[in-house]
TORKOL-4160 file (C-alpha; in steps of 0.2 Angstrom, whole numbers, padded with zeros to 4 digits, m for minus):
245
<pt num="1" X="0151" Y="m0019" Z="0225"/>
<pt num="2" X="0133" Y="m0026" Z="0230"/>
<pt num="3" X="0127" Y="m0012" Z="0222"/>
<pt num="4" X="0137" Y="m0015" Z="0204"/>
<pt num="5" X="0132" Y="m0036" Z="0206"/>
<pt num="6" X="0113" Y="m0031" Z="0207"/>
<pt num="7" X="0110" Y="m0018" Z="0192"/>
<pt num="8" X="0121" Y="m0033" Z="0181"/>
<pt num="9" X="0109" Y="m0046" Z="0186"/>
<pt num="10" X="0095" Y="m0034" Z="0182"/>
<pt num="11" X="0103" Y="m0029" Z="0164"/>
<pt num="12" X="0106" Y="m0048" Z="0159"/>
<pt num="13" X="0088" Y="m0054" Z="0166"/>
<pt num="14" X="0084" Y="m0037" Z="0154"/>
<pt num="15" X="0093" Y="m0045" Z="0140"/>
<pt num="16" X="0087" Y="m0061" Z="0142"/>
<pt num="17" X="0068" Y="m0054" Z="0141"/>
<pt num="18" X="0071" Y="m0043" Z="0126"/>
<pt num="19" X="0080" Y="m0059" Z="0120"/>
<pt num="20" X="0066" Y="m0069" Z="0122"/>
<pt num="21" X="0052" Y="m0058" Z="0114"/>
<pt num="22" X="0060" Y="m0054" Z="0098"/>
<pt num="23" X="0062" Y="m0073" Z="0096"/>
<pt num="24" X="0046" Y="m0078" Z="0101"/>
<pt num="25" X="0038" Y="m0094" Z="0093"/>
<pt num="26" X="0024" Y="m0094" Z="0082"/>
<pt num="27" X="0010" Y="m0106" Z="0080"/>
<pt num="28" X="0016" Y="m0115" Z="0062"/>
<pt num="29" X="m0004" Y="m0112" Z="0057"/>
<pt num="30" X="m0015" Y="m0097" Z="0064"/>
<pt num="31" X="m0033" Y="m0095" Z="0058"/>
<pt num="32" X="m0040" Y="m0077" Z="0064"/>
<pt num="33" X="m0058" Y="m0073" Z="0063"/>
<pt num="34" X="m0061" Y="m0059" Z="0048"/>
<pt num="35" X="m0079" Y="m0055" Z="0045"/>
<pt num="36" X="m0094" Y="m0066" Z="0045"/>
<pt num="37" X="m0089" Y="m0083" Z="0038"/>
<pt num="38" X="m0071" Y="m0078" Z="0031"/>
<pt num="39" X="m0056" Y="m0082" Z="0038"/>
<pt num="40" X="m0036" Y="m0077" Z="0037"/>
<pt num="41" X="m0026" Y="m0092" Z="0040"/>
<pt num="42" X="m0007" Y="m0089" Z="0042"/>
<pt num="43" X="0008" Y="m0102" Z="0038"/>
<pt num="44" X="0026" Y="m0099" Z="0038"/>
<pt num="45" X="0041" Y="m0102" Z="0022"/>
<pt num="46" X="0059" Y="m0099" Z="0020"/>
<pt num="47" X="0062" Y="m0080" Z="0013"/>
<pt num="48" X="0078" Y="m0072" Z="0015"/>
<pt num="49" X="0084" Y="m0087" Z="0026"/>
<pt num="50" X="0072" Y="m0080" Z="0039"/>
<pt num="51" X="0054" Y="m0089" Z="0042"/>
<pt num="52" X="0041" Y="m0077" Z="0035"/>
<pt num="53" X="0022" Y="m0078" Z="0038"/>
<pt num="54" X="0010" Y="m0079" Z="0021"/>
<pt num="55" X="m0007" Y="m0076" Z="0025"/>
<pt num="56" X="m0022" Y="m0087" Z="0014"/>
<pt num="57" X="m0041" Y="m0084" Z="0016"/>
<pt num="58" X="m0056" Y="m0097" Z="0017"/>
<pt num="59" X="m0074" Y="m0094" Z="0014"/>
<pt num="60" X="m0085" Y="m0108" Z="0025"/>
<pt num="61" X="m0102" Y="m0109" Z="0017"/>
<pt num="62" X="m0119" Y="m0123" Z="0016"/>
<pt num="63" X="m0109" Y="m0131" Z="0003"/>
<pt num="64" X="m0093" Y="m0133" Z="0008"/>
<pt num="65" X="m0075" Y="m0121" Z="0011"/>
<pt num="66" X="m0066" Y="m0109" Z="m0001"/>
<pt num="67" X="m0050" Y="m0109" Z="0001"/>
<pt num="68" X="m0041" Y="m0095" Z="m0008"/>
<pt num="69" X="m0020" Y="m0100" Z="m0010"/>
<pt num="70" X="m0013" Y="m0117" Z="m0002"/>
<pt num="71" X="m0001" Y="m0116" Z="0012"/>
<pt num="72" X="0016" Y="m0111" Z="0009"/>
<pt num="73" X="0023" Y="m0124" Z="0024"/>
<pt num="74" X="0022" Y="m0142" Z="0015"/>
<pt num="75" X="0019" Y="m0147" Z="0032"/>
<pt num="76" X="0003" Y="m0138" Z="0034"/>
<pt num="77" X="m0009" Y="m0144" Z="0020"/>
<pt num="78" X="m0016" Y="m0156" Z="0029"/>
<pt num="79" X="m0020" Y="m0147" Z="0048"/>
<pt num="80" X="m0027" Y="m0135" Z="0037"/>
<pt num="81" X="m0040" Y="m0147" Z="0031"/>
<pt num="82" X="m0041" Y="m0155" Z="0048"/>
<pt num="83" X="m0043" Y="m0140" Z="0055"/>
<pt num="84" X="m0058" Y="m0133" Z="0044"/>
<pt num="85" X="m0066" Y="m0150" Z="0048"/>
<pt num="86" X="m0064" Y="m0149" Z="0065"/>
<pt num="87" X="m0069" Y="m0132" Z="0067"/>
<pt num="88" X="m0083" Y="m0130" Z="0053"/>
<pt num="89" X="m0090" Y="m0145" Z="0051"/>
<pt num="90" X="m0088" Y="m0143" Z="0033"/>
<pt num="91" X="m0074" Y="m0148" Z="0022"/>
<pt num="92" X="m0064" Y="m0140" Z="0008"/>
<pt num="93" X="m0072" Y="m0139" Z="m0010"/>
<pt num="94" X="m0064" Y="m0127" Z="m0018"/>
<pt num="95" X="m0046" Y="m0119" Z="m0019"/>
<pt num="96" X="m0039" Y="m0108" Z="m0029"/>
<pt num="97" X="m0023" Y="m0098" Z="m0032"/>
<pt num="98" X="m0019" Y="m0082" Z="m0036"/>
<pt num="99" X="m0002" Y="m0083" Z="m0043"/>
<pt num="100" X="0011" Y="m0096" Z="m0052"/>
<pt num="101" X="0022" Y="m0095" Z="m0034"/>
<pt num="102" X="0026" Y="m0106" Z="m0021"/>
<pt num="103" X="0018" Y="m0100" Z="m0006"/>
<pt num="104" X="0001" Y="m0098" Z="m0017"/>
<pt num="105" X="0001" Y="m0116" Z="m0027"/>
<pt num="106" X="0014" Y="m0127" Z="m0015"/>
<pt num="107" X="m0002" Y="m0137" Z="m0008"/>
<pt num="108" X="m0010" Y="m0140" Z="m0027"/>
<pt num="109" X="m0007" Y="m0156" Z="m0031"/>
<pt num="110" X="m0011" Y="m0161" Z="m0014"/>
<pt num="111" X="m0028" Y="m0152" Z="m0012"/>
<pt num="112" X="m0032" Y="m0160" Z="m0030"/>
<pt num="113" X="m0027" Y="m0179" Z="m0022"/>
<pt num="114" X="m0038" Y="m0177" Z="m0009"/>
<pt num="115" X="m0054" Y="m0172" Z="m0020"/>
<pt num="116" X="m0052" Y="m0155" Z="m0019"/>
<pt num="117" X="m0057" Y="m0144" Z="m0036"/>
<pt num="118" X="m0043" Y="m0132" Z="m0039"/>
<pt num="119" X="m0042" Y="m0119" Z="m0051"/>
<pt num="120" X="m0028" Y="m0105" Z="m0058"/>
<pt num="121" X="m0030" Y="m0095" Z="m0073"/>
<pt num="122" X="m0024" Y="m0100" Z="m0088"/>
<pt num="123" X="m0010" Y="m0089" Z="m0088"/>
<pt num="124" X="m0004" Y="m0096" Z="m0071"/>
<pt num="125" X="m0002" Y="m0112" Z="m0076"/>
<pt num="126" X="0006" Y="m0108" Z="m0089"/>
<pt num="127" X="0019" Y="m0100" Z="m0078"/>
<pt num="128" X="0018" Y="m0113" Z="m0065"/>
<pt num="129" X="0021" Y="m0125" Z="m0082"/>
<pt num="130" X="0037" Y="m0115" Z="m0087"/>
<pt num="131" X="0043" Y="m0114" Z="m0069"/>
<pt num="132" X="0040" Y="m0131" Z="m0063"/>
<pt num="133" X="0028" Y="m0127" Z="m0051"/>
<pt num="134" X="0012" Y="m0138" Z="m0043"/>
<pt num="135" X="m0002" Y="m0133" Z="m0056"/>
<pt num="136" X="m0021" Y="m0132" Z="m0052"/>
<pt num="137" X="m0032" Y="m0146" Z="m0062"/>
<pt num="138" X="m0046" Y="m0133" Z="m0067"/>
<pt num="139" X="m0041" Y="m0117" Z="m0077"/>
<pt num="140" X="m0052" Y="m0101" Z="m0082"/>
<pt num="141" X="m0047" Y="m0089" Z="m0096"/>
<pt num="142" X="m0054" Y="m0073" Z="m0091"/>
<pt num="143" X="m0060" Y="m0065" Z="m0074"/>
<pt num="144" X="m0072" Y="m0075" Z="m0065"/>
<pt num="145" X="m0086" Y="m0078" Z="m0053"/>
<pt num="146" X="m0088" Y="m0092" Z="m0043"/>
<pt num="147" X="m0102" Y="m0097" Z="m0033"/>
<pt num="148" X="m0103" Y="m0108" Z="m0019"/>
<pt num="149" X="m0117" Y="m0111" Z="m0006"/>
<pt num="150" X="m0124" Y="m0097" Z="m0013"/>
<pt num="151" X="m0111" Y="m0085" Z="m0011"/>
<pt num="152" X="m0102" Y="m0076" Z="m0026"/>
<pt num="153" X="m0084" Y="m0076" Z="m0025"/>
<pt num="154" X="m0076" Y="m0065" Z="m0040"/>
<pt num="155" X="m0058" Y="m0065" Z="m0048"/>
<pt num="156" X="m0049" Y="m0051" Z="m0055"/>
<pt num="157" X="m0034" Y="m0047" Z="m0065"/>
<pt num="158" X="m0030" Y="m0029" Z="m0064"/>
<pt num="159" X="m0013" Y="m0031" Z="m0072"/>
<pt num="160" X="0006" Y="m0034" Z="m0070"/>
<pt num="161" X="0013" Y="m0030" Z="m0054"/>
<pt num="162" X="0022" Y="m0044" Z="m0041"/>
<pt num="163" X="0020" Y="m0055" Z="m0055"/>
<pt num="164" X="0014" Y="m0054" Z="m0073"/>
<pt num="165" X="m0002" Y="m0066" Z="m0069"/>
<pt num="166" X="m0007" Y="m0061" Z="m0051"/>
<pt num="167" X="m0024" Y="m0060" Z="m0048"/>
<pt num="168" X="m0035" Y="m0055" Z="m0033"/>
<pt num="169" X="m0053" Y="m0060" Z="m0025"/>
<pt num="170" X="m0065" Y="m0050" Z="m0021"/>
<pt num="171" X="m0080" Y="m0056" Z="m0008"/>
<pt num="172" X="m0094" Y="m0045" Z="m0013"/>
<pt num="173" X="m0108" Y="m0048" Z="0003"/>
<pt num="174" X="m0093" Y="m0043" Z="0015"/>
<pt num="175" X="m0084" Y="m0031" Z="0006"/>
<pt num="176" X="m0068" Y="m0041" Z="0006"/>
<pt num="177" X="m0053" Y="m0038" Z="m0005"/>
<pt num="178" X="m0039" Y="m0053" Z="m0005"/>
<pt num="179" X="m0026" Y="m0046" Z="m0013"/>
<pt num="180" X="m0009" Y="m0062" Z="m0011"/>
<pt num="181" X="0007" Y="m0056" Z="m0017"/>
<pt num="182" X="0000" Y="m0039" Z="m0027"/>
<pt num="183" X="m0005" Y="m0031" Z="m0011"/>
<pt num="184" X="0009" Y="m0026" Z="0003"/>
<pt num="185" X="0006" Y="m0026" Z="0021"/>
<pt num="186" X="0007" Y="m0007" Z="0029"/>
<pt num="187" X="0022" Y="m0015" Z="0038"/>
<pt num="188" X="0030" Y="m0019" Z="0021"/>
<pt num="189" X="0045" Y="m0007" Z="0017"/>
<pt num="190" X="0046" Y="m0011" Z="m0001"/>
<pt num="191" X="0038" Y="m0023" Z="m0015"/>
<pt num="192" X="0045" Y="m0036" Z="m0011"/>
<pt num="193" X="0053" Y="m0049" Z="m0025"/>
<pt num="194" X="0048" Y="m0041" Z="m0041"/>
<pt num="195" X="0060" Y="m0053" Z="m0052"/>
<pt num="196" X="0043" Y="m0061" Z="m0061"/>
<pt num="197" X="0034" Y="m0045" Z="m0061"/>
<pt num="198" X="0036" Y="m0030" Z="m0067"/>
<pt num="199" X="0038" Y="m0013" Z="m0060"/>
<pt num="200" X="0033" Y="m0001" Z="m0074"/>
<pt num="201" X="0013" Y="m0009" Z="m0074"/>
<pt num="202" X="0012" Y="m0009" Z="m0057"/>
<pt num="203" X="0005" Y="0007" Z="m0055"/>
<pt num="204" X="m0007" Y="0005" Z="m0067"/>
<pt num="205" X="m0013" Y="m0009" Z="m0059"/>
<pt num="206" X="m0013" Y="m0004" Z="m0044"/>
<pt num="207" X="m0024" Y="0010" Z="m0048"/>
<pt num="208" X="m0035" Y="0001" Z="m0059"/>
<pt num="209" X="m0040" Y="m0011" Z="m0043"/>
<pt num="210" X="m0044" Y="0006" Z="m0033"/>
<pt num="211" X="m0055" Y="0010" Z="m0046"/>
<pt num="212" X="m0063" Y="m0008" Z="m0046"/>
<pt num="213" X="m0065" Y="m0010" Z="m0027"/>
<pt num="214" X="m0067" Y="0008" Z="m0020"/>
<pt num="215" X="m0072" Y="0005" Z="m0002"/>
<pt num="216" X="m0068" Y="m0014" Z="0004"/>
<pt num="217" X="m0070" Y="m0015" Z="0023"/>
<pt num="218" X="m0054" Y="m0028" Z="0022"/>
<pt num="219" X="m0037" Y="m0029" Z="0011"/>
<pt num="220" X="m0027" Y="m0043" Z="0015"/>
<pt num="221" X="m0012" Y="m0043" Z="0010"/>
<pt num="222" X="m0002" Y="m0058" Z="0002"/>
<pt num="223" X="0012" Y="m0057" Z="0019"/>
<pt num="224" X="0013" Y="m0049" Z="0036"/>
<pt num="225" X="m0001" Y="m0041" Z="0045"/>
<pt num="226" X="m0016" Y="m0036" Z="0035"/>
<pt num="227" X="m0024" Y="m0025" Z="0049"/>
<pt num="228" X="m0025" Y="m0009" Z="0040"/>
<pt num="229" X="m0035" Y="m0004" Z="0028"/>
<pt num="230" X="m0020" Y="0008" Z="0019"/>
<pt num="231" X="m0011" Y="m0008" Z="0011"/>
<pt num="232" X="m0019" Y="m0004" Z="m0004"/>
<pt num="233" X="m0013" Y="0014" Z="m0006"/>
<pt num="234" X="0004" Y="0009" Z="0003"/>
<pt num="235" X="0007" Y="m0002" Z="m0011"/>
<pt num="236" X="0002" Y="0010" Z="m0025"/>
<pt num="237" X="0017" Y="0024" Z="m0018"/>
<pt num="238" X="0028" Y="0011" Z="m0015"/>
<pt num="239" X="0028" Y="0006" Z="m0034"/>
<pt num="240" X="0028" Y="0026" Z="m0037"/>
<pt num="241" X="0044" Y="0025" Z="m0029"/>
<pt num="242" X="0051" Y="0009" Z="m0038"/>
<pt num="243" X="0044" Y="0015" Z="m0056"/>
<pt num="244" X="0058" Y="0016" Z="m0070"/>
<pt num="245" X="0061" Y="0032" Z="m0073"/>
């Protein structure tokens, strides 16, 4: 009976561990280190009815902070500024977004109180126009590059895919490619909420950003871990696979 007493306190106390690590707490902002002065900051938002990470980049330079997509957590805008201040010595100058949705322009109208120059493309605001969205104060028409502290930052629109006016960023001096929403992480098993994009350009796209950026050092992906350097190529079978036939 001793015997039978002991191996159940050993499988609850196993339960109970397991339990606890798929349930483990996360930091409601986590800012990772990338390559030189680029950094991956990470916030949480309601998907699904789960919380679900979305990951943002920021560039520190001589002349202030890039930051590319606001928070998706309301909660967050600010202790991301405080943050980069705190950190950097530097504060944010520059912030732009990539597409029309939430957990890419939620922080906007914020950023823009506080002094902060944000931009969308054209056809995102007109998106975030239609859809009630937080819209940027600045707008450019075309693919862009920005400059700040000396460092050239480039937007790109390859194309339809997650929605009809995603764009990426691409940070030439380290070879870093920020693909938000377009881009799925290698622990992704499918695109995603397509119901703004459209699934029979997003090969094409897809493609045409291999053929743009070649050989980046770093994809990051708009959700989930952006370790791998196969996102890019995961993405583009995974839209094979959900292409109209």
């Amino acid at each position: 009976m001793k015997k039978y007493f002991v191996i159940l306190i050993l499988f609850v106390a196993g339960c109970r561990s397991f339990s606890s690590s798929a349930q483990q707490p996360h930091a409601a902002l986590e800012i990772t280190p990338l390559t030189g002065n680029l950094y991956v900051y990470t916030t949480w938002g309601r998907a699904g009815g789960v919380s679900f990470p979305a990951n943002g980049l920021y560039l520190v330079t001589g002349k202030g902070v890039v930051v590319i997509d606001s928070p998706w957590d309301t909660t967050q805008f600010q202790p991301l500024l405080d943050t980069i201040q705190k950190r950097h010595r530097q504060r944010v100058v520059l912030c732009i977004a990539t597409h029309f949705h939430e957990d890419r322009t939620a922080g906007l109208a914020f950023y823009k109180a506080k002094g902060i120059k944000t931009y969308t493309s054209r056809q995102t605001d007109n998106y975030s126009r239609a859809n009630a969205e937080p819209r940027a104060e600045f707008l450019f028409d075309k693919d862009t590059v920005f400059t700040v502290g000396g460092y050239p930052i480039q937007t790109y629109y390859p194309g339809a895919g997650h929605t009809r006016d995603n764009i990426v960023v691409w940070f030439d001096r380290d070879r870093v490619l920020y693909g938000g929403c377009l881009i799925k992480s290698t622990e992704a098993n499918d695109l995603g909420n397509v119901k703004d994009g459209d699934l029979s350009a997003y090969v094409g796209t897809i493609r045409r950003l291999q053929q743009k950026y070649p050989n980046p050092a770093y994809v990051i992906p708009g959700h989930q871990s952006w370790e791998s350097i196969q996102s890019l190529q995961h993405t583009l079978e995974m839209a094979q696979n959900a292409e109209p036939r």
